[in-house]
TIPAMI-17622 format. One line per field, with one value per residue: residue number from 1; x negated, y, z negated of N, C-alpha, C in turn. Coordinates in pm, whole numbers, plus 50000, padded with zeros to 5 digits. Layout:
BEGIN
zakol	c(NUM/...);
n.xx	c(X/...);
n.yy	c(Y/...);
n.zz	c(Z/...);
ca.xx	c(X/...);
ca.yy	c(Y/...);
ca.zz	c(Z/...);
c.xx	c(X/...);
c.yy	c(Y/...);
c.zz	c(Z/...);
END
This chain:
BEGIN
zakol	c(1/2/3/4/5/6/7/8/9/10/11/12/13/14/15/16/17/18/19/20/21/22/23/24/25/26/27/28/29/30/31/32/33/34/35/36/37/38/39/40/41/42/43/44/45/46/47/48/49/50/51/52/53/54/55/56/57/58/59/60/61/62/63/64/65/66/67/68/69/70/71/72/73/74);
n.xx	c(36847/36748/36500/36354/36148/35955/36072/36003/35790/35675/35793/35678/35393/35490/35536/35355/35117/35251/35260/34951/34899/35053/34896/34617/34669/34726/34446/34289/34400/34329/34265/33907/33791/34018/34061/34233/34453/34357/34205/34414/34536/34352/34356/34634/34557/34391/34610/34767/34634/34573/34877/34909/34753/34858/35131/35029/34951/35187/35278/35118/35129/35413/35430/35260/35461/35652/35562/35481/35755/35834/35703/35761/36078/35948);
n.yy	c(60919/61074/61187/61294/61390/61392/61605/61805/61832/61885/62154/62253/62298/62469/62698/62776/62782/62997/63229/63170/63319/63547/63669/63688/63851/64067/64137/64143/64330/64548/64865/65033/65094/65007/64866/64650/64581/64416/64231/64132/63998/63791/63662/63528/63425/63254/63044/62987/62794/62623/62520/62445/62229/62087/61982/61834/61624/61571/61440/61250/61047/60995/60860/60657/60543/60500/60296/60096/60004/59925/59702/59552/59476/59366);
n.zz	c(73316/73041/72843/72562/72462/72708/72841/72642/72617/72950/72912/72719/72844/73062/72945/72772/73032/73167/72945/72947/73219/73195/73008/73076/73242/73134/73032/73255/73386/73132/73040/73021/72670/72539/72333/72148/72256/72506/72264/72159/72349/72426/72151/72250/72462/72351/72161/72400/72555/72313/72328/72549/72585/72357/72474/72644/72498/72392/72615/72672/72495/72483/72780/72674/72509/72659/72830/72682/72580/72783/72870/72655/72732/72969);
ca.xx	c(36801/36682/36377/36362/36008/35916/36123/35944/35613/35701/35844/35555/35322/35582/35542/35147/35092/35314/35173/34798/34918/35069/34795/34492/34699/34705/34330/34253/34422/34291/34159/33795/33777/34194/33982/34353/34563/34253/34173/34513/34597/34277/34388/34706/34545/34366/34724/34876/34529/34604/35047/34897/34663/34916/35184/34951/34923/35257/35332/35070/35198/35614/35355/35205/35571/35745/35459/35560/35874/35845/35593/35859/36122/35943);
ca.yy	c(60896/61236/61138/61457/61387/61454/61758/61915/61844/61999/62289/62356/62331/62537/62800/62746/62823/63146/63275/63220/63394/63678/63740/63671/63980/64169/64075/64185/64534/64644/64970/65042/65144/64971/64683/64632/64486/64295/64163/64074/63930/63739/63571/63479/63368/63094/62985/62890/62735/62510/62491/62340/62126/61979/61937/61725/61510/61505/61363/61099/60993/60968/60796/60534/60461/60385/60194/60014/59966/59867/59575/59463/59451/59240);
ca.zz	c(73181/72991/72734/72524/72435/72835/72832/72535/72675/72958/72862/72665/72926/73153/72899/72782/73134/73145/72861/72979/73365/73160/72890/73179/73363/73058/72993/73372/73393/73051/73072/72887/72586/72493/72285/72077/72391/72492/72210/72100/72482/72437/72090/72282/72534/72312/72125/72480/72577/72231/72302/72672/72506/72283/72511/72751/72412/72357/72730/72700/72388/72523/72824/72641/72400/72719/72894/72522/72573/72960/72834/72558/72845/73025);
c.xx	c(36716/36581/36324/36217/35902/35946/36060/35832/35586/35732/35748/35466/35385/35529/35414/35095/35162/35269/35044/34826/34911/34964/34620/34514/34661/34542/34245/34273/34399/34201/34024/33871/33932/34157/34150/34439/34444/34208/34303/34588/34486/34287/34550/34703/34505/34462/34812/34798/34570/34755/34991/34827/34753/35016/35148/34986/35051/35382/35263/35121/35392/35496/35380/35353/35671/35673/35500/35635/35887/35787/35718/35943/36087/35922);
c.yy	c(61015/61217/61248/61479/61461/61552/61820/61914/61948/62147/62314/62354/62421/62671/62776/62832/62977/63222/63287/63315/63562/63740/63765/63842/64103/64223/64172/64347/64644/64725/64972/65140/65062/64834/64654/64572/64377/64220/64048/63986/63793/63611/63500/63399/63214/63015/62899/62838/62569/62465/62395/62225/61995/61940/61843/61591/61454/61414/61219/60997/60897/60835/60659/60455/60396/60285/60044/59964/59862/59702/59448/59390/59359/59116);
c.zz	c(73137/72874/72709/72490/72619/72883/72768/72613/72784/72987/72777/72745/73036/73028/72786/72943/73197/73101/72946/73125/73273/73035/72968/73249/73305/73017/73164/73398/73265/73084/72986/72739/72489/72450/72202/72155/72416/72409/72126/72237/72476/72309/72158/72339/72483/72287/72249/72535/72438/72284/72421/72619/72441/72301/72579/72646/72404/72512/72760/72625/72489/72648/72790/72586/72560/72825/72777/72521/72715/72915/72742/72647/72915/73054);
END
């Protein structure tokens, strides 16, 4: 049974977590003075800080609807 709502989720936390690895790396091996990669690895970094955030939500959510459904069921 494939529940596309638990797929999206995730797959955005699969790639939330990508993102923050590869923008942390970028964030780590900036040289001084190269504030323009760092600072632009650093707003990335927040965006897949929020995409993880709001995939979590959207797994508790799918969660709770088939805890919902399970209840109806039985």
């Amino acid at each position: 049974m494939s529940i596309p709502a638990l797929q999206a989720g995730i797959a955005g936390i699969d790639n939330g977590l990508d993102g923050l690895h590869r923008n942390a790396t970028t964030i780590a091996r900036a040289a001084p003075g190269d504030s323009a990669d760092s600072t632009r690895a650093l707003l990335d970094l927040r965006a897949d800080q929020h995409q993880v955030e709001a995939s979590v939500k959207v797994l508790k959510a799918a969660d709770e609807m088939l805890g919902s459904l399970l209840d109806v069921r039985a």
